[in-house]
C-alpha positions as CSV (number, residue, x, y, z in Angstrom):
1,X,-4.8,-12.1,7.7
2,X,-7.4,-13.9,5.7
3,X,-6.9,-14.6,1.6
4,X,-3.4,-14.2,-0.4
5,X,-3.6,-12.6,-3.5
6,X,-0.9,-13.1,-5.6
7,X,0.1,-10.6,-8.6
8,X,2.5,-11.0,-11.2
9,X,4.1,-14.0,-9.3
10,X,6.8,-15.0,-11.9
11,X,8.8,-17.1,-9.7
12,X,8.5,-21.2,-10.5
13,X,10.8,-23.7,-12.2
14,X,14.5,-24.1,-11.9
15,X,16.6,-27.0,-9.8
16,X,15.8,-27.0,-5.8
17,X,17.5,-24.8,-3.8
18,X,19.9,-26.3,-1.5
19,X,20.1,-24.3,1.6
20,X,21.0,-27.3,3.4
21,X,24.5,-27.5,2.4
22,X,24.6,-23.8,2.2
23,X,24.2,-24.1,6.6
24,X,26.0,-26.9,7.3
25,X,28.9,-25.1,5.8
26,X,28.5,-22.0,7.9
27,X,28.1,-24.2,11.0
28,X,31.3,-25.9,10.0
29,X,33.0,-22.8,9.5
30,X,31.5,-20.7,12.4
31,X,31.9,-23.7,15.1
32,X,29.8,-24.4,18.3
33,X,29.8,-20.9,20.0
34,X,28.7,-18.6,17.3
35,X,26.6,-16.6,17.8
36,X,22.9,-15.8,16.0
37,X,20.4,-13.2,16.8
38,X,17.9,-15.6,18.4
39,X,18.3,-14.6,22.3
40,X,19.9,-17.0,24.3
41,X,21.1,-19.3,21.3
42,X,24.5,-20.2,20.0
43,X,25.4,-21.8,17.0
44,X,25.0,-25.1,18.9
45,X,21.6,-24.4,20.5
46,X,20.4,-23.9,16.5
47,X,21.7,-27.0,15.3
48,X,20.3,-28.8,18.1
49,X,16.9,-27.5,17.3
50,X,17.1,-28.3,13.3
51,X,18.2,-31.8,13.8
52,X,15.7,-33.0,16.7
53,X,13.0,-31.1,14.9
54,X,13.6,-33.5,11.8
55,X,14.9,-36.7,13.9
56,X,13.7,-36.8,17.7
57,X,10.7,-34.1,17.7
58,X,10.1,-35.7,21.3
59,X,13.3,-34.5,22.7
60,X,12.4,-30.7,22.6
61,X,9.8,-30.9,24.8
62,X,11.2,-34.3,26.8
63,X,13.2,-33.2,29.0
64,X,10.6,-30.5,30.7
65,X,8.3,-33.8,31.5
66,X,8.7,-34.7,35.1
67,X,9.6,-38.0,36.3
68,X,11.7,-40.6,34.6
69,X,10.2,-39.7,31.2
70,X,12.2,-36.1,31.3
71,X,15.2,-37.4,33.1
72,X,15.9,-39.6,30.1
73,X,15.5,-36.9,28.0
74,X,17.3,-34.6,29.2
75,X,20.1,-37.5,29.3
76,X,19.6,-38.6,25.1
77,X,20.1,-34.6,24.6
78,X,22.8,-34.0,26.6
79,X,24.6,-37.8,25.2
80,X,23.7,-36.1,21.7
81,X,25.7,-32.4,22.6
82,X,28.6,-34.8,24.0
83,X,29.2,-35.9,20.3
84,X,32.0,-33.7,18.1
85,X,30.8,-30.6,16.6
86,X,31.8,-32.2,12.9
87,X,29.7,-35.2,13.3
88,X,26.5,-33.3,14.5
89,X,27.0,-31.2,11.6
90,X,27.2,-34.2,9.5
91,X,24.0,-35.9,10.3
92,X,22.1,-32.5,9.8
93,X,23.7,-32.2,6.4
94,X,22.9,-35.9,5.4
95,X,19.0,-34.2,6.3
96,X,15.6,-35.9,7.6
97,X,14.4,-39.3,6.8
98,X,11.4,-39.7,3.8
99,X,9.3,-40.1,6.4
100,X,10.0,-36.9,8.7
101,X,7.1,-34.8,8.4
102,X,9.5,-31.8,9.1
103,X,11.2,-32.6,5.6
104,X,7.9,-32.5,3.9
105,X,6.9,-29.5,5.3
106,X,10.5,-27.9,4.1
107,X,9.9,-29.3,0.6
108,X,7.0,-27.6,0.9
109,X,7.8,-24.4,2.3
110,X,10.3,-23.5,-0.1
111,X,12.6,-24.8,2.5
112,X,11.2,-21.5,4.7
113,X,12.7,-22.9,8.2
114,X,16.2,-23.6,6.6
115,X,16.6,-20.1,4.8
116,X,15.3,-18.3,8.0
117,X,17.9,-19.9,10.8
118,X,20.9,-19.9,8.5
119,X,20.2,-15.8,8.3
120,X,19.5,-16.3,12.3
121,X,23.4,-17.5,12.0
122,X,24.7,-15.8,9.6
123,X,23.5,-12.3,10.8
124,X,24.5,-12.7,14.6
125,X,28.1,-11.5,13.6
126,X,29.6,-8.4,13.4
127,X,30.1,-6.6,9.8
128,X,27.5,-9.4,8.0
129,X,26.3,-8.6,5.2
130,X,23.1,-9.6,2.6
131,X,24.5,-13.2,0.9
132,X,24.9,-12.3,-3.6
133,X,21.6,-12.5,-5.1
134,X,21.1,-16.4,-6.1
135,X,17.8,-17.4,-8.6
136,X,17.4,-20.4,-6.7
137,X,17.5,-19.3,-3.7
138,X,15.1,-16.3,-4.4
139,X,12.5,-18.6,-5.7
140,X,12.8,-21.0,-2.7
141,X,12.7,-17.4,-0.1
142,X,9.4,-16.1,-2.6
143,X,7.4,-19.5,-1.9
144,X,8.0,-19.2,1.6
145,X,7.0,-16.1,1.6
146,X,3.5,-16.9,0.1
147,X,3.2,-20.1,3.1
148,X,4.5,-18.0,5.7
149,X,3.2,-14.6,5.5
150,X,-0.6,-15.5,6.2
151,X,0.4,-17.8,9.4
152,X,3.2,-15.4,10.5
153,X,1.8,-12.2,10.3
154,X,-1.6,-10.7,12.8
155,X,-1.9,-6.8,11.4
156,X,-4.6,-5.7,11.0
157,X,-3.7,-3.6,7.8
158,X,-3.6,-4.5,4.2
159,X,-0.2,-5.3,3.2
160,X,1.1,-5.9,0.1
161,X,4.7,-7.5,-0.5
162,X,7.0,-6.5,-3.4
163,X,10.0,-8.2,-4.2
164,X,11.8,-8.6,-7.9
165,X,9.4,-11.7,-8.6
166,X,6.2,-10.1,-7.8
167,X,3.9,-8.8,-5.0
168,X,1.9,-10.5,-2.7
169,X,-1.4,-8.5,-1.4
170,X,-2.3,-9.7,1.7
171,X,-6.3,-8.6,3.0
172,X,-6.8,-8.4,7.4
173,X,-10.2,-8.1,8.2
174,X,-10.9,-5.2,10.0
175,X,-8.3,-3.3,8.1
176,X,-7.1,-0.3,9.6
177,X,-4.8,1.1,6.8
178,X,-2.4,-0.1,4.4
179,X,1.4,-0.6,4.0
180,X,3.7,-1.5,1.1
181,X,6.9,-3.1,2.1
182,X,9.7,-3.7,-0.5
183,X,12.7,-6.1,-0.2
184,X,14.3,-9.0,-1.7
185,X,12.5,-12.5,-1.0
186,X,14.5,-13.6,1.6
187,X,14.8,-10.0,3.1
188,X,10.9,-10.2,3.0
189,X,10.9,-13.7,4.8
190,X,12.8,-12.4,7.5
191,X,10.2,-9.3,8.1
192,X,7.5,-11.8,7.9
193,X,8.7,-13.3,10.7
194,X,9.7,-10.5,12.8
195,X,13.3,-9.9,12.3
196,X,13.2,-6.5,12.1
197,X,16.3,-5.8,13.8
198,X,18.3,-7.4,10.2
199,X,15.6,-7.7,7.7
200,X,16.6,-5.2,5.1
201,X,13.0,-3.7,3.3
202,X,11.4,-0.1,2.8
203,X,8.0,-0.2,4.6
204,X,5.5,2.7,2.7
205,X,2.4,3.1,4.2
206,X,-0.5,5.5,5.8
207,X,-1.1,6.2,9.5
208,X,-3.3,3.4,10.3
209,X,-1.0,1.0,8.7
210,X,2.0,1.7,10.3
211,X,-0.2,2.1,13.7
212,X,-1.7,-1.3,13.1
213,X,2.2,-2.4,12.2
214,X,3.3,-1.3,15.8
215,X,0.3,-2.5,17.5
216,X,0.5,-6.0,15.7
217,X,2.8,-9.1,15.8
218,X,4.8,-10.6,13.5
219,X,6.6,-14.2,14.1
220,X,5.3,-17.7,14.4
């Protein structure tokens, strides 16, 4: 996808959403082995990747080094899991540093990577269901929408995102057809990003749209 066009964007303004405390309460409610829709990951294997991505970015890929250099990783990660559940929790709620280039990018994103994993979370159970409509929140999901969309997204169709705050037109070069997909912001975040199996939209489009929607990929 190349340029963003935005139209009738009304979403700006209002105090920050916090999702931050909004997911450190479900991981404090929901414990270690919840589970989320990310294969392969527990509530634990989440939390482990928000806080090193803000804290210790060169534990992720650490411990697959060879040598002494992954062996100590893999020993800080594992000293880190051996910690109680509440106090990990704790020092992801207290959040990244001024300095952590991840907590810029969420400040800049709309907080994108928070909203996204605490739906990874909160839509692994049984009988979930879509969180009450919240203006903050909305705004923050609609902002990352506009970030995400044009990184996340390799379609080669025309697609144009409509949500209550506005739409979103979004030109691929090479267009093959069109689509119009409607949700709620954070519903359209989550098809961005190629959660299909939970995102809740209603994709419109013409046959070389949706076969450029099969053939493409969405997710970062």
């Amino acid at each position: 996808m190349s340029r963003v066009r935005r139209a009738g964007d009304r979403a700006g303004g209002g105090r920050e959403c916090d999702e931050r405390e909004a997911l450190a309460a479900s991981f404090a409610a929901l414990g270690p082995a919840a589970p989320t829709i990310l294969p392969g990951w527990d509530a634990e294997d989440l939390l482990e990747h928000l806080v090193l991505r803000e804290s210790a970015p060169h534990l992720i890929v650490g411990p697959r080094l060879p040598g002494a250099l992954g062996r100590r990783a893999r020993e800080a990660r594992e000293s880190r899991r051996d910690r109680p559940w509440t106090e990990r929790v704790e020092d992801f709620r207290r959040g990244p540093g001024p300095l952590s280039f991840a907590g810029r990018m969420d400040r800049l994103s709309g907080q994108a990577e928070l909203l996204i994993h605490h739906e990874d979370l909160r839509r692994g159970r049984r009988g979930w269901q879509p969180r009450r409509p919240d203006a903050e929140r909305d705004r923050a999901a609609w902002r990352a929408v506009g970030l995400m969309a044009p990184l996340a997204m390799r379609v080669r169709a025309d697609v144009t995102l409509v949500s209550p705050l506005g739409g979103r037109r979004l030109r691929s070069r090479g267009a093959e057809g069109s689509l119009r997909v409607h949700g709620e912001p954070l519903e359209l975040l989550l098809w961005v990003t190629g959660r299909d199996e939970v995102a809740r939209v209603r994709i419109h489009g013409d046959s070389g749209g949706r076969r450029a929607l099969t053939a493409g990929r969405r997710g970062l």
